[in-house]
N, C-alpha and C positions, 0 to 999 in steps of 0.2 A: 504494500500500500504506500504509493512513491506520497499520498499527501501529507505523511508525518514527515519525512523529511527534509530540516533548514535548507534554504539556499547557500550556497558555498559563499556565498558573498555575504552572509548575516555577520556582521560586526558587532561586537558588546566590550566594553571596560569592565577588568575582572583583574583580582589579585590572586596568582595561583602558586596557595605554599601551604605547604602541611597543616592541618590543626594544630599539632603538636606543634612546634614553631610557632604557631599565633598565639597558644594557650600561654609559652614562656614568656612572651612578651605583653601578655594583658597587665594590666592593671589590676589589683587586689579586689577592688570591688567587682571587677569583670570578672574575674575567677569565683568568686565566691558568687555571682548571679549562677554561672555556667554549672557549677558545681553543688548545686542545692539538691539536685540528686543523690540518689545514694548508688554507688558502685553495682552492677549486679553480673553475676554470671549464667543466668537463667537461659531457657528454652525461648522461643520467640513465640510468636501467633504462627500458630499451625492454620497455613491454608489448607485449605479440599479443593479436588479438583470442579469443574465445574460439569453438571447443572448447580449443585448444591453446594458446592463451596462458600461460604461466609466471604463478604469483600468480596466475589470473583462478578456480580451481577453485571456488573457496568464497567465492565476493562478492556481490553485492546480486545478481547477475542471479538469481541460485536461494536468495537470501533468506539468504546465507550467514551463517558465525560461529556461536557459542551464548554461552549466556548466563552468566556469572560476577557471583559475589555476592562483590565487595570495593574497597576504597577504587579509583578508577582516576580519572582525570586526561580532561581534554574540550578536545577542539583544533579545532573546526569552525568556528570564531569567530578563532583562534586570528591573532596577527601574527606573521609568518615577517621573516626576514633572507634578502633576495635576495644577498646576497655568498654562496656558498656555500661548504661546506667538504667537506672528506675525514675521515670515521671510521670506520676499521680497514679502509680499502680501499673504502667505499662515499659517493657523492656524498649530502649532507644539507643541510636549512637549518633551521636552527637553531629553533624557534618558540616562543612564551610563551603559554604555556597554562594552566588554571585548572580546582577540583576544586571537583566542587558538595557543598554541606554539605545541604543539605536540599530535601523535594519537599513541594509543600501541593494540597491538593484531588483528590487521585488515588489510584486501587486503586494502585498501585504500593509494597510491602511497606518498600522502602528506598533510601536516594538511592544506596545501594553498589550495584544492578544496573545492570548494564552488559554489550554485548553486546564481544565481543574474539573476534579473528580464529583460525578456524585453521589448521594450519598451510599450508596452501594457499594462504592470501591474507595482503593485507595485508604490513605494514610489515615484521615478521619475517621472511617467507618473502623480501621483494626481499633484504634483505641477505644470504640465505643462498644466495641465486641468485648477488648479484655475488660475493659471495664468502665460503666456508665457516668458519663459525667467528666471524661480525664481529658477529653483533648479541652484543650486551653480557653478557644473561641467560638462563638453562640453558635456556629452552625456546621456538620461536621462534609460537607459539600454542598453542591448546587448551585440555586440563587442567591440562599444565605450567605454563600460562601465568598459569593463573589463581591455581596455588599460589604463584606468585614474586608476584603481586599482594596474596594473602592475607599474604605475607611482610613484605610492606613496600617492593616494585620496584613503580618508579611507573613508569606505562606508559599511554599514550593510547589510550580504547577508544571507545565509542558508544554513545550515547546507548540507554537501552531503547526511545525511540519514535521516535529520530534526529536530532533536532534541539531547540534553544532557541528562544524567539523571536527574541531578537537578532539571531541569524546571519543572514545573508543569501545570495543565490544569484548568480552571475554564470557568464552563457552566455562560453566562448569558442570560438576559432577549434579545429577537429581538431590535435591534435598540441602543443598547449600545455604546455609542462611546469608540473606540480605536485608538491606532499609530499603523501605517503601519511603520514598520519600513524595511520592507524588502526592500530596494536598497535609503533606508535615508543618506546623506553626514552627515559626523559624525567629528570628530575634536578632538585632541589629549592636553587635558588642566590638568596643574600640572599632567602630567604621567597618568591621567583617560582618557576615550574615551566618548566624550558627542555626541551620534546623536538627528540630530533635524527632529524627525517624526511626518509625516502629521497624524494631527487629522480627522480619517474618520468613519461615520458610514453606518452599511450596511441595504439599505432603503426597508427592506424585512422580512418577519413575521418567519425565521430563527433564531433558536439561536444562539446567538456571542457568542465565545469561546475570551477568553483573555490568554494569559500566564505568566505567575510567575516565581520566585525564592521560592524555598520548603519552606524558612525561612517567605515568606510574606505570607503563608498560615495559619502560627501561628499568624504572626502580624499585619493583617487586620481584622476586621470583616467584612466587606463589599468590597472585591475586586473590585467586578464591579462597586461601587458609584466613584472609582478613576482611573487614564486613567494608563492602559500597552498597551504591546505591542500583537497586533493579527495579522488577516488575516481574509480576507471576511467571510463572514456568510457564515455556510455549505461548505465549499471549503477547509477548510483549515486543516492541520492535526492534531490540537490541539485533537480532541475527542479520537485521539489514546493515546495519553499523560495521564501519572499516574496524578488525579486527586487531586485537595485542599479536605481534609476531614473535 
């Protein structure tokens, strides 16, 4: 489905460096917002596959989500923190993500379109699965969702054509765990964007795709032994994505 994917000419302003590196250089009070979590080494949200999968109702398999016109935050690329943590009852890793300012060479009206989950899938819906009441912001997709973006809640959504160039794609083994970070509450610390995406694995003999920044393709050997950011096994658009060699 060539309509998720960016034009080669989409241009965005982004700083791209580890969490870990940003965390040493926060401020005391930054660290201590980030860190009000508590440490967890738990199990994620157990997906099922679909018809009946929880979160699987409105996701790539049937071209899910719609489309919302406002500022929204891009984690595809995104570097996560494999320490993971607990917020408000739901397992997350922490991840540093960036907001594009401008698109060049494209019918595309404005860099603010962006597709965001709803309430069926995605980020929102796992936290209301593990547990009622945890994701942060009044509505956990949709139109809701799209007025708390209008608002000024930064929130991690999807690309109008799915991807950057940058990003990269990496195959792993079925049952990988990764962050859902598509419609994850994210938060604006020392000028970085940190979203806190549910840790979820997909409970199905499918391979999980995860996605990268091109530069962690040099600098990991084992991608998938550490948590990025995906989308359901099989479902998601990663396979179309220029691949880690």
């Amino acid at each position: 489905d060539n309509a998720r994917h960016l034009p080669e000419a989409w241009q965005a302003s982004r700083v791209m460096l580890s969490i870990t590196s940003f965390l040493a250089g926060a401020s005391p009070a930054a660290r201590e917002m980030l860190f009000s979590t508590t440490p967890n080494t738990g199990v994620g949200f157990v997906l099922d596959p679909l018809p009946d999968g929880k979160c699987q109702g409105d996701s790539f398999a049937a071209h899910g989500g719609q489309t919302c016109i406002a500022p929204w935050v891009y984690c595809t690329d995104a570097r996560c923190d494999s320490n993971l943590t607990d917020k408000n009852g739901v397992l997350v890793a922490k991840c540093l993500c960036w907001m594009p300012e401008k698109m060049l060479n494209t019918s595309w009206p404005s860099p603010n379109v962006s597709i965001i989950p709803k309430e069926t899938s995605g980020a929102g819906c796992v936290y209301n699965q593990v547990k009622s009441g945890s994701y942060p912001y009044s509505a956990i997709g949709g139109n809701g969702m799209c007025e708390e973006m209008k608002k000024g809640k930064l929130i991690s959504t999807y690309g109008p054509l799915g991807h950057a160039p940058p990003a990269r794609a990496v195959k792993c083994a079925p049952k990988t765990q990764w962050a859902w970070c598509w419609g994850a509450p994210c938060e604006k610390v020392d000028g970085q964007i940190i979203c806190d995406c549910p840790i979820v694995i997909s409970n199905y003999d499918t391979d999980q795709y995860v996605s990268v920044s091109k530069d962690v393709c040099a600098e990991e050997e084992d991608p998938c032994s550490l948590i990025h950011n995906g989308s359901p096994a099989g479902e998601s658009p990663m396979g179309n994505m220029q691949q880690c060699m």
